[in-house]
N, C-alpha and C positions, 0 to 999 in steps of 0.2 A: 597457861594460855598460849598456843601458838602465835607465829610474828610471822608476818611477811620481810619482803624484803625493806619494806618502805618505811618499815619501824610502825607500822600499824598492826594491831590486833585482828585474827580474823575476823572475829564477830564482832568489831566494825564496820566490815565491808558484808558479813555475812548474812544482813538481814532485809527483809522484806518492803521494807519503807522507801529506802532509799535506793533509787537503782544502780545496779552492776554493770558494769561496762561488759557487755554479750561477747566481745572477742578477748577479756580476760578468761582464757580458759582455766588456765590455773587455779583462780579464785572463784570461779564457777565449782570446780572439782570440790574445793574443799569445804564451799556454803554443803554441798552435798552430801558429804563427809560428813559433816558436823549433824546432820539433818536426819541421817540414814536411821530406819525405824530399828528399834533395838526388842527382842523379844520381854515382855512384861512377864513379871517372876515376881514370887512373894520372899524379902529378904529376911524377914522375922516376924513370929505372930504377926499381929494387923499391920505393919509396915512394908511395901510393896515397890518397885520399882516400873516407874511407867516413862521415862522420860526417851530421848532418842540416843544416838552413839555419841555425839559429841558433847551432849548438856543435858545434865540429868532433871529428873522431875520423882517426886517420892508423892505416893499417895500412902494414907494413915487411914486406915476405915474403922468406925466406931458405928454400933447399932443405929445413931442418932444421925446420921451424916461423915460425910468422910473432910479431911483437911488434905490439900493440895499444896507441896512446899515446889515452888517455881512452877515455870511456865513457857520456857525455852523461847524462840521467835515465835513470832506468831504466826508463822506457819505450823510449827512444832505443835501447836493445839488441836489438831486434828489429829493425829499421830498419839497424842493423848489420851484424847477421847476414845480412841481405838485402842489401846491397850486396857486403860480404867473398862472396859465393856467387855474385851476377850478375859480379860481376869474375874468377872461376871457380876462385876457393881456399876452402877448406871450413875456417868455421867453428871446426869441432874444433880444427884444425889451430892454432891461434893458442894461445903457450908460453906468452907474457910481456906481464902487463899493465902498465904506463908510465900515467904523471899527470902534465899541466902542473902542478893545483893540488885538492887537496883538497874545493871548493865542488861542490854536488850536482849543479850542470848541467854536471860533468865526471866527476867520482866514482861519481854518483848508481844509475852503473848497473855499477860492479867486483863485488859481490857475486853478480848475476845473471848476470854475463859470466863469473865465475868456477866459478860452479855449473855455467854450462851447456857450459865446455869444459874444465875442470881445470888452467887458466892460472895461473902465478903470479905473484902480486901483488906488486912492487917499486915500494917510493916510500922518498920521505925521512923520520927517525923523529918530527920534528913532525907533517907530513900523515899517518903513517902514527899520530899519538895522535889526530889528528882522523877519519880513515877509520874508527877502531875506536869513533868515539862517535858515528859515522854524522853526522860532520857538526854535532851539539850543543854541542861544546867549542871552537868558535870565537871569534876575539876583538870579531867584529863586534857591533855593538849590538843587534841584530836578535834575535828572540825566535828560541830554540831549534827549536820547532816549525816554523818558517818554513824552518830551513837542513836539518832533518833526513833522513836518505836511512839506505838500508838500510845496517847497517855490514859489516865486512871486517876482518879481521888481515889484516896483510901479513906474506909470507911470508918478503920480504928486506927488511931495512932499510939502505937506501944513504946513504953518506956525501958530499961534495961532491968531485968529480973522478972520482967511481969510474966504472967502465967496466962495461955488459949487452952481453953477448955473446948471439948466436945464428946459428949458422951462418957465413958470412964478414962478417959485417954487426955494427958494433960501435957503441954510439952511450953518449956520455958524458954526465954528469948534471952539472949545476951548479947549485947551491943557489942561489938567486935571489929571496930572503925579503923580504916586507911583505905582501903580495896575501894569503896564507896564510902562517904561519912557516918553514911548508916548500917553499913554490911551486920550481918545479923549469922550467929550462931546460935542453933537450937538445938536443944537433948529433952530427951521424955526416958521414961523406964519403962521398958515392956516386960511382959512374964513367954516365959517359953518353959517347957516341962516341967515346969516348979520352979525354976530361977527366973530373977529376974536383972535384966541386961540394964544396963547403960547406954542409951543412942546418940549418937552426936550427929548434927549436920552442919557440917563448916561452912561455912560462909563464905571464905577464902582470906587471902594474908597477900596475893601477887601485885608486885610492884609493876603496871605496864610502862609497856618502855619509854622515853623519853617523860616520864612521871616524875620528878627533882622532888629528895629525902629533905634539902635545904634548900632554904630561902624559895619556897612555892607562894606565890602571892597569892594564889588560888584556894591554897590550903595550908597556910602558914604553921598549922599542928600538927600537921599531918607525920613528924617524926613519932613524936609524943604518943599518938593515938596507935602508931601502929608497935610504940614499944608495951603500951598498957595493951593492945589486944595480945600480945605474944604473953603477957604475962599472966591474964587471965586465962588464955586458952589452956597453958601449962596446967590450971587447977581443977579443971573440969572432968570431970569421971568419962572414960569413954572404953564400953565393950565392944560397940560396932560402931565404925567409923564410915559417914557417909558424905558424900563433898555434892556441889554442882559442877563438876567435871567428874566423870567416868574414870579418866587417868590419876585424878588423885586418889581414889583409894581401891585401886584394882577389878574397875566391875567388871570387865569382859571375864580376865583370869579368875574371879571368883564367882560369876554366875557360871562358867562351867563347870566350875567343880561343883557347888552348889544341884547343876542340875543333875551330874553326874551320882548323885548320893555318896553318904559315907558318914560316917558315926557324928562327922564334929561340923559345924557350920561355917563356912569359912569366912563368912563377914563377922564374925565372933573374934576380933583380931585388935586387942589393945594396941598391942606392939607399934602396928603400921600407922598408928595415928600417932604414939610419941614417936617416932620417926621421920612423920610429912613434917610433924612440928618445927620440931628442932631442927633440920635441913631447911628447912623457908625460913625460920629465925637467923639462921649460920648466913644464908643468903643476904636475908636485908641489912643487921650489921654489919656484912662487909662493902654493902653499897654505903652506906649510912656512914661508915668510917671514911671511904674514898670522897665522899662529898663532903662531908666536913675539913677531910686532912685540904681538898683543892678551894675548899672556900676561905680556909685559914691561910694558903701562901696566897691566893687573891689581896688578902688586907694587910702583905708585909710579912705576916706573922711566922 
């Protein structure tokens, strides 16, 4: 996730709720940037990519209705709706809406995507207590106003392993907590030419900045959770690795080649997924070591 200079996250400043100071041009440029419509492309059998350049959005289409994993700002949902249609399934059509994680520049736009197709909202019951405060009740340091997006009840609340079904397409939820307390990673098995793939959708693992590994009064587990989400995510089968960021798992570099044809799929790529891993893992324990070693000479030790 990109940082300004002020130790805040873009997409806290980058969303539609809360106003932007009109002569920040710079953070004008990059709400832009994050926002910029991205061409809609199918990344494997019924798995599709509709989201924008900065924050992704996957739709899943099954004969019965289609599942919609994020929802970018809510601006981004028009931007949506306009790919899900140039790709030539209607809108309406979409049952179930899915969350990597709670934060606005994924969330920011479930309430308007809900109103405008009658979708139901399924996340986990942390994200789904931050969804219902639009985003305000988060454990980050960041001023309320900065994180806030239009709110949402959710309609299911998922527990870790449970299974959304729709149509012949099943994809499983696993709780994957630090990022948000509820951040959510999902995989389903699709078939292409006779085999059949592995898909993962990360949730994410990013520590934002000024977020404390210790002593957080906010989120006192918050080490814990995010060394069991590292450990879990290690065990998870992944052929095609998909994030809500673009940058984590190469969309630009891989929808071109994608679009460019060639015998082998390039979001078909284990690799790049035990790689984000284990580079985000190497990261956070060595944050997680510097705050412990400085909280240990704190008490003498």
């Amino acid at each position: 996730m990109l940082m300004l200079a002020a130790g805040l996250p873009l997409t806290s400043l980058a969303q539609t709720n809360a106003p932007v100071d009109p002569g920040n041009a710079a953070v004008k440029k990059m709400w832009e940037s994050w926002n910029a419509p991205f061409k809609p492309f199918r990344i494997i059998n019924n798995v599709y990519y509709v989201g924008a350049t900065g924050v992704s959005s996957f739709l899943i289409t099954t004969p019965e209705g289609h599942i919609l994993i994020d929802t970018g700002f809510e601006s981004t949902v028009p931007r949506i709706r306009a790919s899900v249609a140039q790709l030539g399934f209607r809108p309406e059509d979409i049952k179930i809406i899915l969350s990597s994680h709670a934060h606005l520049d994924h969330t920011g736009g479930h309430a308007l995507m809900k109103q405008l197709t009658g979708a139901k909202v399924m996340i986990s019951k942390a994200d789904a207590d931050l969804l219902a405060s639009g985003g305000t009740k988060d454990y980050t340091p960041y001023a309320p106003k900065m994180m806030a997006y239009s709110p949402v009840k959710a309609d299911r609340i998922l527990v870790d392993e449970e299974k959304v079904s729709l149509g012949k397409t099943t994809l499983t939820c696993h709780l994957t907590p630090g990022h948000t307390k509820g951040c959510t990673t999902w995989t389903m098995d699709t078939t292409e030419a006779g085999k059949v793939y592995h898909v993962l959708f990360f949730g994410s693992t990013s520590v934002l900045s000024d977020v404390k590994l210790v002593n957080n009064p906010k989120y006192p587990n918050i080490a814990e959770d995010y060394l069991h989400s590292y450990q879990k995510l290690k065990t998870l089968q992944c052929d095609v690795f998909l994030a809500p960021h673009g940058s984590f798992f190469g969309l630009s570099e891989k929808a071109e080649k994608l679009a460019q044809g060639g015998k082998t799929n390039p979001f078909i790529d284990s690799e790049s997924y035990r790689n984000f891993i284990q580079k985000a893992e190497n990261t956070f324990l060595e944050q997680l070591a510097q705050e412990r070693a400085k909280a240990s000479r704190a008490l003498g030790n």
